[in-house]
C-alpha positions in Angstrom: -195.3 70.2 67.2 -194.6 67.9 63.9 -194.7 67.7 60.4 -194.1 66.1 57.6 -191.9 63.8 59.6 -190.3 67.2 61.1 -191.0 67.9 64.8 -190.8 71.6 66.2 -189.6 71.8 69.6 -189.7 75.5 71.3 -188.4 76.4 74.6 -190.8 78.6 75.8 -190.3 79.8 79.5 -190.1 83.6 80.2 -188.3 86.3 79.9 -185.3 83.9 79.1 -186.1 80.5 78.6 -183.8 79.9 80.9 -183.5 76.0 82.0 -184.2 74.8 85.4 -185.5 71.3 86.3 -189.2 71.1 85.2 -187.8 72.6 81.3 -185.5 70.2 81.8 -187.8 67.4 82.8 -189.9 68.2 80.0 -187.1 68.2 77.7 -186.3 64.8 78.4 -190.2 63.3 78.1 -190.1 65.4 75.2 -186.7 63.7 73.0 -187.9 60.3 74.7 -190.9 60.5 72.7 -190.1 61.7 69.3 -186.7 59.2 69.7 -189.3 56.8 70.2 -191.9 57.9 67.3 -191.6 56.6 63.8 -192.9 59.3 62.4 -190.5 61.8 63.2 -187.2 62.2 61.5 -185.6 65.1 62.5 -186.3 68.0 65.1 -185.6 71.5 64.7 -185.0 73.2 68.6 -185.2 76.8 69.1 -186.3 79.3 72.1 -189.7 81.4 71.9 -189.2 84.9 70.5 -186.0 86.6 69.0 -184.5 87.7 72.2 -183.6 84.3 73.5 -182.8 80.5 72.3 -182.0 79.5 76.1 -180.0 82.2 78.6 -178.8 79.3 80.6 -179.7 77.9 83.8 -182.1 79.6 86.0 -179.8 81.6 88.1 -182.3 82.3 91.1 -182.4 78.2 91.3 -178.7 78.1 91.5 -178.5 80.5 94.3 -181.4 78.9 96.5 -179.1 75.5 96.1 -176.2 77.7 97.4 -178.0 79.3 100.4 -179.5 75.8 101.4 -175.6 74.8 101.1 -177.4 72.0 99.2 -174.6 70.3 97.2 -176.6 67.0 96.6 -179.5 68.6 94.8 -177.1 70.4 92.7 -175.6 67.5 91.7 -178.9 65.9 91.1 -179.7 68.6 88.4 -176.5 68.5 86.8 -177.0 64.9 86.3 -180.2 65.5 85.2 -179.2 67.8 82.6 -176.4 65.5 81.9 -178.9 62.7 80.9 -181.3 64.8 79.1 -178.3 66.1 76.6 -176.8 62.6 76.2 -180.3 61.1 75.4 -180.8 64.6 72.8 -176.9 63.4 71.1 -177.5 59.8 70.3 -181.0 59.8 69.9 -180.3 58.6 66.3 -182.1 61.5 64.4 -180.7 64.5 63.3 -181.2 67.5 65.9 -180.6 71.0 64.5 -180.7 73.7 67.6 -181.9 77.1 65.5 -179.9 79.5 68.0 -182.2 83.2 67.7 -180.3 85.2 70.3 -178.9 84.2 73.4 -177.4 80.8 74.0 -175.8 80.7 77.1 -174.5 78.3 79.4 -177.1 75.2 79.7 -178.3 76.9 76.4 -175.0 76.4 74.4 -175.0 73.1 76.3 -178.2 72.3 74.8 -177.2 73.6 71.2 -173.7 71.3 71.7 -175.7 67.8 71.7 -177.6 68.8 68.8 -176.3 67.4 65.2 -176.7 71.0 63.4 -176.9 74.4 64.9 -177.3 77.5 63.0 -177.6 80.8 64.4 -179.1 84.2 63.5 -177.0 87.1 63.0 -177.9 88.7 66.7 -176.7 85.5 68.4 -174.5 85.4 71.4 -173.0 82.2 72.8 -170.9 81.7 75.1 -169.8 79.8 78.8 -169.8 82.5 81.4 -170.8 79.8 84.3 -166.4 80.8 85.1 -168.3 84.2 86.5 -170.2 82.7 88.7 -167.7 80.2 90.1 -168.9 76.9 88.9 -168.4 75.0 85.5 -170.6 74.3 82.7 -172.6 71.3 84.3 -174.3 69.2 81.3 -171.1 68.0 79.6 -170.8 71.2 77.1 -167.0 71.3 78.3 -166.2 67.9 76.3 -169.0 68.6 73.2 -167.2 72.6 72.5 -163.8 70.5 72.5 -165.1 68.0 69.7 -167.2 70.6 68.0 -164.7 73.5 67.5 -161.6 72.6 69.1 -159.8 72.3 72.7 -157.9 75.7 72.6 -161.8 77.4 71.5 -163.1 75.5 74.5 -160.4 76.4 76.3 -161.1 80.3 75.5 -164.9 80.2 75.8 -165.2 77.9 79.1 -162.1 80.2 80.9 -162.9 83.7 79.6 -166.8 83.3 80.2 -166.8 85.9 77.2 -169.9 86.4 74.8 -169.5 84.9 71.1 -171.1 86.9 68.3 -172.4 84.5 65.3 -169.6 85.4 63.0 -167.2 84.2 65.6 -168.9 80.8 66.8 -169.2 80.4 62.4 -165.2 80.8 62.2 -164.6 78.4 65.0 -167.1 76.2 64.3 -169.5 75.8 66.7 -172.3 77.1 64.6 
């Protein structure tokens, strides 16, 4: 959706807009085209609804890659996401992420390679890929570190916590 030289991008996939490789796809055919388009000149991204900007990756994806013992696939997706946020950071055009509740994992990911995020006052961010035993995957790692600072990355990628929006505001990140 655009207008007025703004285009409207919404994650819609529920209950959680949570990310797996077709959003992710999408995603990417989606910032090739308005980086592309001469009419756009900025993007706002959010999620569908209040409830949720992006909970993360779709967990029921990770575990079929973990039960096929399918390492290689993973990979594959991670560099997938990998792309798709590198091609969203230097598209050239300013990128705010408007974070309405949960931004988790690949969704703070997704926020990071945005030039602007803002976030409502029920928003919770946060990492907590650490309790499932992997790392964030799409390079949000390096991004918190830039954005807010190595000791907050530090904190959010280790602890896996939950960041309220008062708390991602005094670090930052928002």
């Amino acid at each position: 959706d655009s207008a007025d030289g703004l285009a409207r991008v919404t994650i819609d996939r529920p209950k959680a807009n949570a990310l797996n490789r077709q959003v992710v796809e999408e995603l990417g055919r989606c910032f090739r085209e308005i980086s592309a388009s001469d009419a756009v000149r900025g993007v706002i991204l959010t999620g569908a609804g209040d409830k949720f900007f992006v909970a993360g990756a779709d967990i029921g994806g990770l575990a079929e890659f973990a039960k096929a013992k399918d390492a290689l696939a993973a990979r594959a997706d991670s560099r997938l996401g990998q792309e798709v946020l590198n091609l969203l950071e230097s598209m050239g055009k300013p990128v705010i992420a408007a974070i309405n509740g949960y931004c988790l994992g690949g969704g703070l990911e997704l926020a990071l390679a945005c030039t602007l995020r803002t976030a409502s006052t029920t928003a919770k961010l946060g990492l907590p890929e650490v309790t499932l035993g992997i790392i964030p995957g799409y390079g949000g790692t390096q991004r918190l570190a830039r954005i807010a600072s190595p000791a907050v990355a530090r904190e959010w990628i280790l602890t896996g916590d939950h960041y309220g929006a008062d708390e991602a505001l005094r670090t930052g990140v928002v």
